[in-house]
C-alpha positions as CSV (number, residue, x, y, z in Angstrom):
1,X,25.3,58.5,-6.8
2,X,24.1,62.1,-6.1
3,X,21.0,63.1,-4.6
4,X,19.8,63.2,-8.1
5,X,20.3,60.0,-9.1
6,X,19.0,58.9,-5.6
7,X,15.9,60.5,-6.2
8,X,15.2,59.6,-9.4
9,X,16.5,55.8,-9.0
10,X,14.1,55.7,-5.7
11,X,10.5,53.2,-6.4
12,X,12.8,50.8,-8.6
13,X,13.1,48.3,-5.7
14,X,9.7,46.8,-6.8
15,X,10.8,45.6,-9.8
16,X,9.7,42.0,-10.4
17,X,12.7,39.6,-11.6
18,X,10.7,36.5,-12.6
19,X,8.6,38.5,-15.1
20,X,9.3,37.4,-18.8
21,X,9.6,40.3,-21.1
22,X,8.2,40.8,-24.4
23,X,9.8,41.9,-27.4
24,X,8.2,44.8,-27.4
25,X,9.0,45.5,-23.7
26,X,12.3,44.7,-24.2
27,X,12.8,47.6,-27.1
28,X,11.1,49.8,-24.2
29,X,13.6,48.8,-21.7
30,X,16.6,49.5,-24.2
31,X,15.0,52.3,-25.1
32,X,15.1,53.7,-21.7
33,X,18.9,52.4,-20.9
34,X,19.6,54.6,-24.0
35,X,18.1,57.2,-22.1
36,X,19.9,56.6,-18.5
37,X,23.5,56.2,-20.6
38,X,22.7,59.8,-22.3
39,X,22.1,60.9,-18.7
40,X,24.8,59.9,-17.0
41,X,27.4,60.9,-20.1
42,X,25.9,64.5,-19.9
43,X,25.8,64.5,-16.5
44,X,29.9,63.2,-16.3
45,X,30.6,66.4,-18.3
46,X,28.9,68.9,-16.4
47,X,32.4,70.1,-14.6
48,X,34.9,69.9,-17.8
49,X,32.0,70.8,-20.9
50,X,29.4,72.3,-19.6
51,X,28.1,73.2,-23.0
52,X,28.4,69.5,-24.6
53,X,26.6,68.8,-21.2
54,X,23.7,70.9,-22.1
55,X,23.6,69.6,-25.6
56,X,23.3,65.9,-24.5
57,X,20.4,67.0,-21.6
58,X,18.7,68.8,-24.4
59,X,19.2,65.5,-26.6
60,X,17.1,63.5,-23.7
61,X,14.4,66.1,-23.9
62,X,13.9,66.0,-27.5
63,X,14.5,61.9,-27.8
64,X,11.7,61.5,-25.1
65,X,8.0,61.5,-26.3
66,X,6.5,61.3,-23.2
67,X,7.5,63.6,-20.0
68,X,8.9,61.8,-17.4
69,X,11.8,62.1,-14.7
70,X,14.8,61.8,-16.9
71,X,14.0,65.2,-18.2
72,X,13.8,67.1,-14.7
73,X,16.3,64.8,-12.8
74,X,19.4,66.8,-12.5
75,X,17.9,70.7,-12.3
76,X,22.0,71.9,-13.0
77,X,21.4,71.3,-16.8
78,X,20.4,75.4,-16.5
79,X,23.5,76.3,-14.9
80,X,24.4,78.8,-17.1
81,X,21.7,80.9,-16.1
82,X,23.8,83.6,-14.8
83,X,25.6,83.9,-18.5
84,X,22.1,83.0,-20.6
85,X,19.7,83.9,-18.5
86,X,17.2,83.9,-20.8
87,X,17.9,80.5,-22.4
88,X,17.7,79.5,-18.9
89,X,14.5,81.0,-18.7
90,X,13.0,79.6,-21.0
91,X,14.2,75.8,-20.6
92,X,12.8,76.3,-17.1
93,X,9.5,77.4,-18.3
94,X,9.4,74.6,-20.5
95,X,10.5,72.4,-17.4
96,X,7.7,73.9,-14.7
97,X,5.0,72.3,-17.3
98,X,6.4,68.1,-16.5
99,X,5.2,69.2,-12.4
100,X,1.5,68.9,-13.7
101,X,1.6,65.2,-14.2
102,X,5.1,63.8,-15.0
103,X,6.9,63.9,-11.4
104,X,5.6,63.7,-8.0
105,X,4.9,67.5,-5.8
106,X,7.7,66.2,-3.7
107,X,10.3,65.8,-6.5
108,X,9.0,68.8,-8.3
109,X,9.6,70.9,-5.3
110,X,12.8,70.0,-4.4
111,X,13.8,70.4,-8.0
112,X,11.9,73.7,-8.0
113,X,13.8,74.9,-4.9
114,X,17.0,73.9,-6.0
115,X,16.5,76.4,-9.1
116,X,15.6,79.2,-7.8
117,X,18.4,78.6,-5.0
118,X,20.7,78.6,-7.8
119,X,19.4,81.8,-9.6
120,X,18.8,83.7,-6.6
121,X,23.0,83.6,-6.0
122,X,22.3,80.5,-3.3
123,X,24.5,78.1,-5.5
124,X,26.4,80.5,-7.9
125,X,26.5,84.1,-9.7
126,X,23.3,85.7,-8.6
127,X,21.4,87.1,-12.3
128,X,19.8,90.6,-12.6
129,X,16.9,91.3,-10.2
130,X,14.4,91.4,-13.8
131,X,15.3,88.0,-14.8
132,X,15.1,87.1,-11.1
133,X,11.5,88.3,-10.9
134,X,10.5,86.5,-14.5
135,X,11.8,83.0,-12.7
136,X,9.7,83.5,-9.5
137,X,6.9,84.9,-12.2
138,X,6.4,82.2,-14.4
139,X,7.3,79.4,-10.9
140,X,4.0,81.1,-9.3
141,X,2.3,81.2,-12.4
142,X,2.8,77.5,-12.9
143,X,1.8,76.5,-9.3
144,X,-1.4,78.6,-9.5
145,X,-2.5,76.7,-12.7
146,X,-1.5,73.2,-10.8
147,X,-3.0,74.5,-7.6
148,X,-0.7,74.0,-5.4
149,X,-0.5,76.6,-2.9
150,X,1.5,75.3,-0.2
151,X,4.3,75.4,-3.2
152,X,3.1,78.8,-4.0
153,X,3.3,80.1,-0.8
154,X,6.9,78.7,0.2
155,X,7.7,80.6,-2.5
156,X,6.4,83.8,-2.4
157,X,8.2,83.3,1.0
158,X,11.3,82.5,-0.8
159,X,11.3,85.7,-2.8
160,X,10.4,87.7,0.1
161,X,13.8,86.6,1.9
162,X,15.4,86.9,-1.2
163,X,14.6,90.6,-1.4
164,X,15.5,90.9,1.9
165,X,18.9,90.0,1.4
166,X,19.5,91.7,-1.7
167,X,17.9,94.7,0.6
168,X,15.2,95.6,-2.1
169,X,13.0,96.9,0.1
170,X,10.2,98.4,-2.0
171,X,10.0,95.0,-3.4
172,X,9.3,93.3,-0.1
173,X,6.5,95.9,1.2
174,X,5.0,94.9,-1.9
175,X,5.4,91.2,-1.8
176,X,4.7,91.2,2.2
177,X,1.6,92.7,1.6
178,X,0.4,90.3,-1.0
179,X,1.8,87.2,1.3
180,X,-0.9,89.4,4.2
181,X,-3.8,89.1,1.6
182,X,-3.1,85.4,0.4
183,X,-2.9,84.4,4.4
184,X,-6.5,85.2,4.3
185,X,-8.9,85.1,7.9
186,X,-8.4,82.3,10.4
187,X,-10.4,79.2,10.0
188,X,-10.7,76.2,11.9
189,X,-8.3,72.9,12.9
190,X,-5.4,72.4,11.1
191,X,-6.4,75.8,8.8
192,X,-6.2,77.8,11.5
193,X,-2.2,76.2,12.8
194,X,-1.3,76.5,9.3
195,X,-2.2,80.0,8.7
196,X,-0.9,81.0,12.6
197,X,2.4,79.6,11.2
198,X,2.4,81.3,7.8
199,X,1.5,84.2,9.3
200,X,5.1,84.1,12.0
201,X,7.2,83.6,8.6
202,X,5.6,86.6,7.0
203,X,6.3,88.8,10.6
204,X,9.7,87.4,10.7
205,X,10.4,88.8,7.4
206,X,8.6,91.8,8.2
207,X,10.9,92.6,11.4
208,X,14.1,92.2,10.0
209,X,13.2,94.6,7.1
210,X,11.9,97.5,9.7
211,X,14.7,96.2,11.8
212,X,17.3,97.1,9.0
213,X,15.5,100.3,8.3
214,X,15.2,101.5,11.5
215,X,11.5,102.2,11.6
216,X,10.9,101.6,15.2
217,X,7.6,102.4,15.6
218,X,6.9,99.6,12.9
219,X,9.3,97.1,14.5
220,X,7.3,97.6,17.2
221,X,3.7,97.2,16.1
222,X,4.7,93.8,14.2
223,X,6.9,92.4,17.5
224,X,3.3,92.9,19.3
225,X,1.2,91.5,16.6
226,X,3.7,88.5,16.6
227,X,2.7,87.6,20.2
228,X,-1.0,87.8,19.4
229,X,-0.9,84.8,16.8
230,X,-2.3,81.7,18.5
231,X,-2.2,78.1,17.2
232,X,0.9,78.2,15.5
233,X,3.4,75.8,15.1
234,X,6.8,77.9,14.0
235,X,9.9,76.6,12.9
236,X,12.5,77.4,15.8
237,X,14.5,79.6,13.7
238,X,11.6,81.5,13.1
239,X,11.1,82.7,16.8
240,X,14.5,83.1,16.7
241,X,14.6,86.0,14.4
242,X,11.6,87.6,16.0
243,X,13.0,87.2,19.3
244,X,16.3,88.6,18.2
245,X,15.0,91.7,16.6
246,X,12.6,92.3,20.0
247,X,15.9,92.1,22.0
248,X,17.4,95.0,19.8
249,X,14.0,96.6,19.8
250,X,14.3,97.1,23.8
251,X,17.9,97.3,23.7
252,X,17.5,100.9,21.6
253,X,14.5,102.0,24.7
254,X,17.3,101.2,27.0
255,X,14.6,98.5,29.0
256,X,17.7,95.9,29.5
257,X,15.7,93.9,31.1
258,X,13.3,93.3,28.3
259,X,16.2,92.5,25.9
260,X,18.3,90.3,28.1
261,X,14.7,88.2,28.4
262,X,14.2,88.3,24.6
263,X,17.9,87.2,23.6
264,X,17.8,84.3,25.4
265,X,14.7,83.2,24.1
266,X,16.4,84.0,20.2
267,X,19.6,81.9,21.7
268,X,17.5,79.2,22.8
269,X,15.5,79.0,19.4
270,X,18.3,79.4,17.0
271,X,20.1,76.6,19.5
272,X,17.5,74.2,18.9
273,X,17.3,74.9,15.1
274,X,21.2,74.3,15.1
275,X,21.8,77.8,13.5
276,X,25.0,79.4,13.6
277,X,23.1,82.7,14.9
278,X,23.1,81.3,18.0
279,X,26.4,82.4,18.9
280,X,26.0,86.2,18.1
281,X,22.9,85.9,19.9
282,X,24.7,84.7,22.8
283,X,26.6,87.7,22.5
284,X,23.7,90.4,22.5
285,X,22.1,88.1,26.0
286,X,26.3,89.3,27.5
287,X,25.9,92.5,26.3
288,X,22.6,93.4,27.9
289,X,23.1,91.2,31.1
290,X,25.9,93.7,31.9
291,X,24.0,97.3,30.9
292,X,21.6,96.3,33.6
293,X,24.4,95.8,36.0
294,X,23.3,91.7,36.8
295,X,25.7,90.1,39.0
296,X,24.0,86.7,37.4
297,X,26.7,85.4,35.1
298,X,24.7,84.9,32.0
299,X,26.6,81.6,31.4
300,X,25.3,79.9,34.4
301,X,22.4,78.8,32.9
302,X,22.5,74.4,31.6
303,X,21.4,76.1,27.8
304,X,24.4,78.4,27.8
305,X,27.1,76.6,29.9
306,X,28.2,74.6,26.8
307,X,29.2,77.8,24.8
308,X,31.3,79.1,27.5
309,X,34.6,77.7,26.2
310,X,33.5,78.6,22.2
311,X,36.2,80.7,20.7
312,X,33.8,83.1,19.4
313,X,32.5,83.6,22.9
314,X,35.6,83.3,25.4
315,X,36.1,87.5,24.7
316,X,33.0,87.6,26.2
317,X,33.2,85.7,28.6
318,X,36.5,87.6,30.1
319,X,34.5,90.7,29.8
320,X,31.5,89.4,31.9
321,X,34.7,88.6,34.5
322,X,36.1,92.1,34.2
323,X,32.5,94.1,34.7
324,X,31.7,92.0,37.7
325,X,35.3,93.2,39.7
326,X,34.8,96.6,38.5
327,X,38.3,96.2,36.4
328,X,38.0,99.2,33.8
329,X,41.3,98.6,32.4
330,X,40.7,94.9,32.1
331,X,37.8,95.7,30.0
332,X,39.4,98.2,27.3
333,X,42.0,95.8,27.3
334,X,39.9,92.7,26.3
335,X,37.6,94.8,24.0
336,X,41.3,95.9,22.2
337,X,42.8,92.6,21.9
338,X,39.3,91.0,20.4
339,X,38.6,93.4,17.9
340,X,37.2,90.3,15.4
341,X,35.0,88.8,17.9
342,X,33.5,91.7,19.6
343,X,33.9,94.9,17.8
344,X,33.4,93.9,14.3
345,X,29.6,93.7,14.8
346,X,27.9,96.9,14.3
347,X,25.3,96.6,17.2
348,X,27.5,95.7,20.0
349,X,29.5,98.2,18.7
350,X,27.4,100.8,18.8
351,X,26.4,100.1,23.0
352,X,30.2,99.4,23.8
353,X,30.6,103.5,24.8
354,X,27.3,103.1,27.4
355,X,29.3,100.0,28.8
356,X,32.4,101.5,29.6
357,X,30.8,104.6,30.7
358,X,29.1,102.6,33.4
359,X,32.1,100.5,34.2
360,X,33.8,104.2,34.8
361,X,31.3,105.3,36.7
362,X,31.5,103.0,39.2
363,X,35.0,103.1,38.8
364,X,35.1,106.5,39.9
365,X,32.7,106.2,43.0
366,X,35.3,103.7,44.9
367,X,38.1,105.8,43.6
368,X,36.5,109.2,45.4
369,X,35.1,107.5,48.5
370,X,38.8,108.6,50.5
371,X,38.8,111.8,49.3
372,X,37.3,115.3,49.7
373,X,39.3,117.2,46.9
374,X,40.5,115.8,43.6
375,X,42.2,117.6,40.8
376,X,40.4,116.4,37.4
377,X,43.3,115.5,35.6
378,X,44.5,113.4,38.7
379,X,41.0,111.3,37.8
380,X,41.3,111.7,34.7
381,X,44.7,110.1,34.0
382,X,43.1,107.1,36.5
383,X,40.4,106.1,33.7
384,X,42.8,107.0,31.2
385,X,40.3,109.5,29.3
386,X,39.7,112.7,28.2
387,X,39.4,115.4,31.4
388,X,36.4,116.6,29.1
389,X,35.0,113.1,29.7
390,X,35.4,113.2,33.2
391,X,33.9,116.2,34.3
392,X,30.8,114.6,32.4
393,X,30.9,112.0,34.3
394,X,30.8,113.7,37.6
395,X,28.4,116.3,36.2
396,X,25.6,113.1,35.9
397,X,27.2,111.5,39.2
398,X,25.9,115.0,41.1
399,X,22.9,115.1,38.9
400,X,21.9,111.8,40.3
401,X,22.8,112.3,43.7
402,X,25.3,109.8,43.6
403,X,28.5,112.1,44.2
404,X,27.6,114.9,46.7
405,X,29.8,118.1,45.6
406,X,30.7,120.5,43.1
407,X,33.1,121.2,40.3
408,X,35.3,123.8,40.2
409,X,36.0,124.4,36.7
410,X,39.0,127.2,37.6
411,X,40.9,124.9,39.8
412,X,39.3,122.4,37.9
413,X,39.1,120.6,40.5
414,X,36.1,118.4,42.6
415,X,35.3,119.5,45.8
416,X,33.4,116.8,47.5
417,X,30.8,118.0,50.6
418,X,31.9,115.7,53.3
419,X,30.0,118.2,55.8
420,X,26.8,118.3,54.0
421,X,26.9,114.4,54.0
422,X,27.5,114.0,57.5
423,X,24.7,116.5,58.3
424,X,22.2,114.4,55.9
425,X,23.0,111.3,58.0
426,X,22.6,112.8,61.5
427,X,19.2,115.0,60.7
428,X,18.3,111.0,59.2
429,X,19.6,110.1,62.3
430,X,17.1,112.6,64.6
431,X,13.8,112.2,62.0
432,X,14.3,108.3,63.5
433,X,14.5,109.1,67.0
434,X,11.5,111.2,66.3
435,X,9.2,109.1,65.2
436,X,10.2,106.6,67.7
437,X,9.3,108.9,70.6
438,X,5.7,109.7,68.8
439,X,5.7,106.0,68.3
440,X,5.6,105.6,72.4
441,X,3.7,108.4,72.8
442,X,1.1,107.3,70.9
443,X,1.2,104.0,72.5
444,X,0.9,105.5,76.1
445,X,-1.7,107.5,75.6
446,X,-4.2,105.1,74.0
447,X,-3.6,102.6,77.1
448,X,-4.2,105.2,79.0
449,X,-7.3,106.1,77.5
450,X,-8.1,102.5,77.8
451,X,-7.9,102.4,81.3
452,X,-4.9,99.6,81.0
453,X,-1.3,100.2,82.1
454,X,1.2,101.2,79.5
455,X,4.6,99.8,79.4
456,X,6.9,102.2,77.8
457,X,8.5,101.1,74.9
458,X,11.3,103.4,75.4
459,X,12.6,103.6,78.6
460,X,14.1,106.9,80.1
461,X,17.8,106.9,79.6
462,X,17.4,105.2,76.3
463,X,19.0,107.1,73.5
464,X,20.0,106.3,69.8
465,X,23.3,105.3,69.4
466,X,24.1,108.6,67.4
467,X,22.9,110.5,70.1
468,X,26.2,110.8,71.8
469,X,27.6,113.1,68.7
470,X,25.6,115.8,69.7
């Protein structure tokens, strides 16, 4: 038995076996295992005939006077909606009016939801975007006339992730904004949880369209309104896809901080909704624990610790390993040989240049600390790059005042100022000893002001210990 014939069979464990049937209720009760025969005979041909399937469903409906489950319990009998769509159509129009009275809001949901699953490509062939929009059309229409909003609004929700992932954008600014108008103002109790929660879903939606788009500034606006909703009670996947997007919001302002913070939160959320987007997420936290140069290994914490050994994240892990010993080579190597589990995704992708460029920057300030001249190509051959890319490099080393020197771009050559250096650390070295000395001085002379005896706090004879290199 499917979950089809679970559902409908469920309530017929209250059946009363010492009752003595009339006639009359025993012609019912034939009448009714004529029914459940036709059923099960359709339903044994769905695979093999699905046309002499459809025939025998349509027999039930017709044979039936009265509505009742038989007619609605197995919502496949459309399944050729992606070749018929409009016989489809309009045998699920003709359905939508037995969820009034004839089957229970729980059964009619699930049955609804399975439908529009099925049509919207989650089961099979996807149909044309206008026959999509009739099915979700005539379903709201429907619901709206039974008033049932909760139904209504789960799937208005629906179709809004729907035309997310068919990335018919237009559509969802349209639909968002009518899910925005139908959330209404806040009210009290469990109004006010419900709406807080409703409201999440539409942001979620929301952020992964202006996330997709690129509209920053948008992304942005929602992420903060998200954090300003009080009294909700999200699903954990939810957070997770707002959290996500905020972590690739302050990953493109460069605040890695912010998006290390933010990822793990997404991780954590997906990891408790048991999604699979978990692991990518777990990725991104990797990724943007290593642009802001953290010695913490990301997988020290008891959430991520599990995922260590994962496949899909053992790349990752190596690379964490070859970032924190400064091993350049290592890196490339690992980023090379895991093409599938690292490079393949666009995003990571896309900050994989800024991450070797600081793993060759640092690289390159142990590799100059012995020297005071360096041809270019000499360095260049070191990092195994372009000579272009390493006087780049060094331009924005200088720049920062992290390399003191100059380039020579005849010799092309860097000429590092050893002399300059040393003569920053001894003038350092004096500006101390000065302020030391007006340190005592200062001290002397107000005890002597004071009329008390001053001891020195530098005695004559003391010197600092630089002193002697002059």
């Amino acid at each position: 038995m499917d979950d089809d014939d679970a559902d409908y069979m469920q309530g017929s464990d209250d059946e009363d076996y010492g009752f003595d049937y009339s006639d009359g209720e025993d012609a019912e009760e034939s009448g009714s295992a004529d029914v459940e025969n036709l059923y099960y005979k359709a339903k044994s041909k769905k695979e093999e005939n699905p046309e002499g399937a459809l025939k025998d469903f349509r027999v039930i409906v017709d044979q039936e006077k009265e509505k009742g489950d038989w007619q609605v319990a197995n919502p496949d009998y459309s399944s050729d909606s992606s070749q018929r769509p409009n016989d489809a159509l309009e045998t699920y129009t003709q359905l939508l009016t037995y969820t009034k009275s004839a089957v229970t809001r729980n059964y009619s949901e699930k049955t609804i939801n399975g439908i529009l699953d099925y049509v919207g490509g989650g089961k099979g062939g996807p149909v044309e975007v206008d026959i999509l929009e009739k099915f979700y059309q005539v379903t709201k229409d429907a619901l709206e006339e039974a008033k049932n909003d909760r139904l209504s609004a789960k799937t208005n929700l629906k179709l809004a992730k729907l035309w997310l992932d068919r990335k018919e954008y237009s559509r969802l600014s349209k639909l968002i904004r009518d899910l925005h108008l139908a959330t209404g103002p806040a009210g009290d109790g469990d109004d006010q949880s419900q709406r807080g929660t409703q409201l999440l879903e539409i942001y979620a939606l929301e952020i992964q369209m202006y996330n997709e788009t690129r509209n920053f500034k948008k992304l942005k606006e929602i992420y903060n309104a998200t954090n300003n909703v009080r009294s909700a009670i999200p699903h954990p996947r939810i957070m997770g896809v707002i959290k996500e997007c905020g972590g690739k919001m302050w990953m493109g302002e460069r605040q890695w901080n912010k998006a290390s913070e933010d990822f793990f939160e997404s991780f954590r959320n997906y990891d408790e909704a048991g999604s699979p987007q978990r692991i990518q997420v777990l990725k991104y936290l990797v990724l943007a624990n290593m642009l802001m140069g953290s010695e913490v290994n990301p997988f020290d914490s008891q959430e991520t610790k599990p995922y260590k050994s994962d496949p899909e994240i053992k790349a990752m892990t190596d690379l964490v390993d070859a970032y924190q010993r400064r091993e350049v080579h290592s890196a490339e190597k690992i980023l090379r040989d895991n093409r599938s589990t690292i490079m393949d995704d666009s995003f990571i992708r896309s900050y994989i240049g800024e991450l070797l460029r600081s793993l060759r920057t640092q690289y390159m300030i142990d590799l100059i600390k012995p020297y005071s001249r360096l041809e270019l190509g000499f360095l260049a051959k070191q990092l195994n790059v372009e000579i272009q890319e390493v006087e780049d490099l060094l331009i924005g080393l200088i720049l920062e005042g992290k390399v003191e020197g100059r380039i020579d771009q005849v010799g092309m050559r860097l000429e590092l100022d050893r002399k300059q250096s040393l003569e920053k650390k001894r003038y350092a070295t004096l500006q101390k000893w000065t302020e030391n000395l007006e340190a005592v001085h200062g001290s002397v002379t107000g005890k002597a002001g004071s009329g008390g005896r001053a001891e020195p706090a530098m005695q004559i004879g003391d010197y600092p210990r630089d002193a002697d290199r002059w």
